[in-house]
N, C-alpha and C positions, 0 to 999 in steps of 0.2 A: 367365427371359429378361429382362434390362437394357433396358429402356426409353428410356434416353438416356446416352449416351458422354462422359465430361470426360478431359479432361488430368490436372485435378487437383480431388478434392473435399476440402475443408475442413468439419471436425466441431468445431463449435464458432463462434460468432458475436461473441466477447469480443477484448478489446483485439490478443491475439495473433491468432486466425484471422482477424476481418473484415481484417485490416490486409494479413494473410497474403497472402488473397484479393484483395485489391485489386493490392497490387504481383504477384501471379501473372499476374493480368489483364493490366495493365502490361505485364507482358511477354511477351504474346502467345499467354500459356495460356487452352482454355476452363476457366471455373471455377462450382461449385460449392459453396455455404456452407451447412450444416445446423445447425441450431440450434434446441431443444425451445423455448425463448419465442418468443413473438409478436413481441415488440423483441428486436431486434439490440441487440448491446452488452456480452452478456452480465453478470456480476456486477460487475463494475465498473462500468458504466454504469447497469444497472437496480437493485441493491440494494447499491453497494458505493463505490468513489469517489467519484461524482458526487455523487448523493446527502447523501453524508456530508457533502463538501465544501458545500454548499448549506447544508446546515444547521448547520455550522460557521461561517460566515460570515454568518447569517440571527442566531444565537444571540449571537456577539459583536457585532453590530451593538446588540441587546436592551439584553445586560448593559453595553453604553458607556452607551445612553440610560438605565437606569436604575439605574446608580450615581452618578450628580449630577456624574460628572466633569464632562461637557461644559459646566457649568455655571459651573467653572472656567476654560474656555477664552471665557466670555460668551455662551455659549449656552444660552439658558434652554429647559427644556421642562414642557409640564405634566406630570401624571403620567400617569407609563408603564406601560401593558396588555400582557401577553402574548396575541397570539392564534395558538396554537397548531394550530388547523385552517388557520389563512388562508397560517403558516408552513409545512405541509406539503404545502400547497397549492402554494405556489410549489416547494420542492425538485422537486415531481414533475411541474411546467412545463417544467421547469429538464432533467430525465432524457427527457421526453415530446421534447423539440428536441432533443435531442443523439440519441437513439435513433435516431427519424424521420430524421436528417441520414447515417448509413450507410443507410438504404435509397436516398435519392440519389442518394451513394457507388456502390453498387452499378449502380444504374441507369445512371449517368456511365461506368462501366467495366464492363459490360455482363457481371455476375456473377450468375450465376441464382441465385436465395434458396429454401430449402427449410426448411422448418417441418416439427419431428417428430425423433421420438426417434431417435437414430442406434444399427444394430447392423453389425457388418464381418462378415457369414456367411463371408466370405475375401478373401485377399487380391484387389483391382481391382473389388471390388464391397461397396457400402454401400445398406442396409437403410434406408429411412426410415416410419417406423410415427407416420399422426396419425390418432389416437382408430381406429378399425377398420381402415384404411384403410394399405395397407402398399402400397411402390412397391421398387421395386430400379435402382439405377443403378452404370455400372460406370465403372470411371474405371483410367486409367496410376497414378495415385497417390492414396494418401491422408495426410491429415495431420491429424492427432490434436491438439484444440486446446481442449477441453473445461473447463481449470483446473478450479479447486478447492473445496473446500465446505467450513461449518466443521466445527473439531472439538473433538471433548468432552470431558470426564473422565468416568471408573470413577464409576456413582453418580450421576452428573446427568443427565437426561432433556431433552434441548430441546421444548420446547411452543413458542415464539414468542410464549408470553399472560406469564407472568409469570419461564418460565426462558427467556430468548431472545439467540440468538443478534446479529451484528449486522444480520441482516434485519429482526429484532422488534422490531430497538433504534430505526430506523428510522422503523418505523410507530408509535411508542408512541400510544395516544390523549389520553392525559394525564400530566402532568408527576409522575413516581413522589417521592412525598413521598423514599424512601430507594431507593437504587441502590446494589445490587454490582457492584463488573468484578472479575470473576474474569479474571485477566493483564493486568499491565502491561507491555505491547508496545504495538507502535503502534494498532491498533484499539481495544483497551480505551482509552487516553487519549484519544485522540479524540473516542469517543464519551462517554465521562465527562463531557469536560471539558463538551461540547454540552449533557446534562443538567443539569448543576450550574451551570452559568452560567442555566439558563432556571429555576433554582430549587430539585433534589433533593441531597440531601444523599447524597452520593457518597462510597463506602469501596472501596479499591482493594487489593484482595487477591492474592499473590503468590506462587509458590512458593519462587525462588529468594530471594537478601538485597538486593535490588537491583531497579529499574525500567529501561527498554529494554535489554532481555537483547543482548548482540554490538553495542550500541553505546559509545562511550567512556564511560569511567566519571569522568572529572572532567565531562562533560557531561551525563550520568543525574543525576549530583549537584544539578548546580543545578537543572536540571529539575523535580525531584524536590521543590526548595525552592520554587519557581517557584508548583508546582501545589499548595502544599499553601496557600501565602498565599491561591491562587481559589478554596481552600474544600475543596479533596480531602482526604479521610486515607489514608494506605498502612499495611495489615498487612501486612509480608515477611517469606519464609522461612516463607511458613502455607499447609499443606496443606487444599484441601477436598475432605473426606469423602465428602460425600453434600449432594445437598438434595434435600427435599421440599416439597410445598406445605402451604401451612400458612395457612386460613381464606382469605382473599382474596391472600396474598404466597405467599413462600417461605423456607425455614426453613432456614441452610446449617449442617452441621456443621463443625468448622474444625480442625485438629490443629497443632502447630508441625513443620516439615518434615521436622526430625529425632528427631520421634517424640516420644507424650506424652499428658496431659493434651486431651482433647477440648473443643472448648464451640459454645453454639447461638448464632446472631443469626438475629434475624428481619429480612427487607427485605419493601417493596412487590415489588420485582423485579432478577432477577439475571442479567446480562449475563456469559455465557459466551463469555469473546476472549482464550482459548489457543492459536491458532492453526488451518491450515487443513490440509486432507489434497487428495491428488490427487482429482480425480473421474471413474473411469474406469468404473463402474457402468453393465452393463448394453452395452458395444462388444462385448463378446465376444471381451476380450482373453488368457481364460486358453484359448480353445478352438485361437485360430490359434497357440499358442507364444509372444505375444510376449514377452519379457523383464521384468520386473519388478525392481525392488529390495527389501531385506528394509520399505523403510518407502513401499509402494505404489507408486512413481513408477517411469515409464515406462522403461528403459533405452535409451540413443540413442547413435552413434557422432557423431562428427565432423561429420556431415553431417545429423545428427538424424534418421539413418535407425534403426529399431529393428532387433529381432534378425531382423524378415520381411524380406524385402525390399519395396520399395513403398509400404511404410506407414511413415511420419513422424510425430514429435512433439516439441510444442515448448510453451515456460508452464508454469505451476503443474504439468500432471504429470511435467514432466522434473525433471531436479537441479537445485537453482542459486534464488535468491531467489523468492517468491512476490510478485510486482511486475506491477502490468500492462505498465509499461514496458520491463522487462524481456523479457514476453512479446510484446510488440511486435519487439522488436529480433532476438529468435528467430525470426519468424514471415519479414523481411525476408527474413535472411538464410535460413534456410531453403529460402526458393521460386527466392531467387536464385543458391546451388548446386546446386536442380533443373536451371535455366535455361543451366548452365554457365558462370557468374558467381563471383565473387572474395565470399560470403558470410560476413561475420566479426563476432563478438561478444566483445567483452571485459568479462567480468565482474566484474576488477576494476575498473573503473571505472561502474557501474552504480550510482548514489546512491540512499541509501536518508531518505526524507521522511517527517517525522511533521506533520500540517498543523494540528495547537494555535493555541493565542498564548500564548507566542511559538511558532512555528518552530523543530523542530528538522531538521537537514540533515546525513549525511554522509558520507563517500566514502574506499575505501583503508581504508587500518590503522589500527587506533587505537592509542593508547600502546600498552596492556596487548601488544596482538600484537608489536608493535615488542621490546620488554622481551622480550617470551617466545623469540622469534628472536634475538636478540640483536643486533637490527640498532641501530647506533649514530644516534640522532637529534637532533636539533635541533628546538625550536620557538617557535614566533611566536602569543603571543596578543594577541588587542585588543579592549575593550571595545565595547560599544555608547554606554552610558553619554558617552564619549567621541568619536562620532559626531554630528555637527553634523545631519546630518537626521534620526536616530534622536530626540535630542534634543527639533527642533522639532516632531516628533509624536508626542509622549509615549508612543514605544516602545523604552527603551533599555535593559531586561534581557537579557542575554547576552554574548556573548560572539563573536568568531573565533581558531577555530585550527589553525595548520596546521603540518603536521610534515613535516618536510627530512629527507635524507639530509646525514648529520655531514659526510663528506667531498665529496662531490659537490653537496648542495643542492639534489638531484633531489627533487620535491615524491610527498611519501610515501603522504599522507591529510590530509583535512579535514575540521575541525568545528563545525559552527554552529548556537547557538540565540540566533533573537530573531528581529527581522523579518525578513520575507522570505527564510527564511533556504534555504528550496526553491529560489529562483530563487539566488540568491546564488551557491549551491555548483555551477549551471554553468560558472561561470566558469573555477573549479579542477579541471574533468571535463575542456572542452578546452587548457587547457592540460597536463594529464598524457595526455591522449591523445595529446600531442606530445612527452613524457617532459620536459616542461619541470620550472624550479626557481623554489626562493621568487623567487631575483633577477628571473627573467622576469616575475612579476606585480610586485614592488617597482618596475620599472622601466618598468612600463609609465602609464602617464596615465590617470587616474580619475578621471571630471566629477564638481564640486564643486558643490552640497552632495548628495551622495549617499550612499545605505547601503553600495554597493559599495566606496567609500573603506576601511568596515571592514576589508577582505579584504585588499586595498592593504598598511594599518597591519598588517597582520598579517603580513602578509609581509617587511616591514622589521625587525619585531618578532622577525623568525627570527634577525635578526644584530644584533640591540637596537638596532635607529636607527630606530625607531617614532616617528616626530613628535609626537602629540597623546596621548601617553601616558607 
């Protein structure tokens, strides 16, 4: 027997459900959020974005003061201590208010919050189990919001002590004399870069011959040069084996990818960030029929209804980028083609951030796709180096670039590494939202002295009347 009736319950408390849930509210559903953590926020918030971001910007703050640059600007300091407790300390201030602020959230928009493991016994009713203690509530809809957990390789066991994924990476309690990131994607550099800037001597291990796998490859390039001057090294094209632990580390075995010759290195600890898989453990989704794909993830029409009817899903388990923001944007519309609302998500225009220093940013096609389609293009780059505020804040490695349609102009993709280069690439999201072209940003006004200018120059640069280059 159902104990209390919703319109709509939400499984899952992360970037896509709470958000879900909120604009469901909004629009006049009662609603529902179930979520196994205590904080709201899910992995983005509690072990994943926020977090990381914190101590990406807590770590480069460090390595400025204690490279003697500022010293060059006449800024003297004495000498610089890492305190590492007092730094995690703040990340998880930093996670603790942003968490606490969707309970608010909810409050504000009058979403009832349920803590405990979510199972769907059938379709219009979900199981909520905390520690002994099981409830049953029935709802019009459900919607499936649980994202994603990491994943491993053949041979590696995750512990979170010395093989750890990026929750482990995280919480480390002291600065690992040597660090492996087994994948360089965006989570492995990330978190790399955070260690090696606060002191570990970082080795960046790869399968494929290349670093950010599906982003441009004149831009992995520099990247690649980028990180190696702040101290990384890259083994590519290197298969790992196995690892084990070995006395206080771990021990990786390593192969070349197209087979060979084995060999051992030993680290303090080995950061596994190959990416993520759905996490749909445990809803009870093989019992109702719902749909699956051969590589776990949810199957959804149009309306992100799965093969049941009544149950929905949307983020990391459906198809389509593992991006919180992403899952944000599914979760929208989602509730608002329940609501019988104009629900839409374009996924080519969905940018994808790696939050380094620099910045890298990009959106749309890259060369190589263009080249592979055969679509004829045009493009426009421009230095930073050549940016007057890049310049006067001694951040000017990178580059912008953006790629046209040959005959038309219609703006293709863009790509950017150096400052700010996260925010930067809004720019080029709404203007191709509008199917705009380079001319429309060459032609528009860029306040002076600004990083945005960049994008500007880049755009002129599409038809080589780049001013400052």
């Amino acid at each position: 027997m159902a104990e209390q009736h919703f319109d709509l319950i939400v499984i899952g408390g992360g970037p896509g459900g709470y958000v879900a849930a909120i604009r469901a509210a909004q629009l006049g559903m009662k609603v529902a959020c179930v979520d196994r953590r205590p904080a709201l926020g899910g992995t983005c918030l509690n072990v994943g974005c926020i977090p990381s971001k914190a101590l990406l910007h807590t770590s480069e703050r460090f390595a400025e003061a204690a490279s003697g640059h500022l010293a060059g600007l006449g800024i003297k300091a004495a000498s610089v201590k890492l305190d590492l407790k007092t730094m995690m300390a703040n990340k998880d201030a930093v996670v603790a208010g942003l968490t606490g602020g969707i309970d608010l959230l909810f409050a504000k928009n009058k979403v009832t919050r349920l803590t405990g493991e979510a199972h769907i016994p059938a379709a219009g009713s979900v199981e909520v189990a905390e520690g002994r203690k099981k409830t049953t509530y029935s709802a019009e809809r459900i919607l499936i919001a649980t994202g994603s957990a990491p994943a491993s390789l053949p041979g590696v066991q995750i512990d979170e002590k010395t093989i750890v994924s990026s929750t482990g990476a995280l919480a480390l309690k002291k600065v690992p004399e040597k660090l492996a990131v087994i994948g360089a994607g965006y989570i492995g550099l990330e978190l790399g870069t955070v260690w090696a800037r606060l002191g570990a001597e970082v080795q960046v291990i790869e399968y494929l011959d290349r670093i950010l796998p599906g982003m441009d490859g004149e831009v992995a390039e520099k990247f690649q040069a980028i990180l190696e001057k702040q101290g990384l090294s890259f083994q590519l094209a290197t298969a790992v084996q196995s690892a084990s632990h070995k006395g206080k580390g771990v021990e990786l075995e390593l192969a070349a990818a197209a087979g060979g010759k084995t060999e051992k290195l030993s680290f303090d600890v080995a950061l596994v960030a190959v990416g993520r898989k759905p996490h749909t453990e445990g809803l009870g989704l093989e019992g109702l029929g719902v749909a699956l794909s051969e590589r776990g993830q949810i199957e959804v029409d149009e309306d992100f209804e799965t093969s049941v009817p009544g149950i929905f899903a949307i983020g990391d388990v459906i198809a389509g980028p593992m991006l919180a923001h992403k899952a944000e944007e599914d979760g929208v519309a989602a509730v608002e083609i329940m609501a019988g609302k104009a629900g839409h998500v374009d996924y080519d225009l969905v940018p994808g951030i790696v939050y380094t220093a620099p910045e890298v940013a990009q959106l749309g096609k890259t060369e190589e796709q263009l080249k592979q389609a055969g679509t004829e293009y045009k493009k426009g780059v421009f230095p930073f180096m050549a940016n007057s505020r890049a310049r006067a804040t001694g951040q000017a490695e990178g580059f912008v670039k953006l790629l046209a349609h040959k005959d038309t102009d219609q703006l293709l993709g863009a790509h950017i590494i150096g400052p700010e280069a996260g925010t930067l690439i809004h720019e080029i999201v709404a203007v191709m939202a509008f199917g705009g072209s380079a001319e429309d940003v060459a032609r528009s006004c860029h306040g002076h002295p600004t990083l945005s200018e960049a994008v500007k120059e880049a755009a002129l640069a599409v038809d080589r009347r780049a001013i400052h280059s």
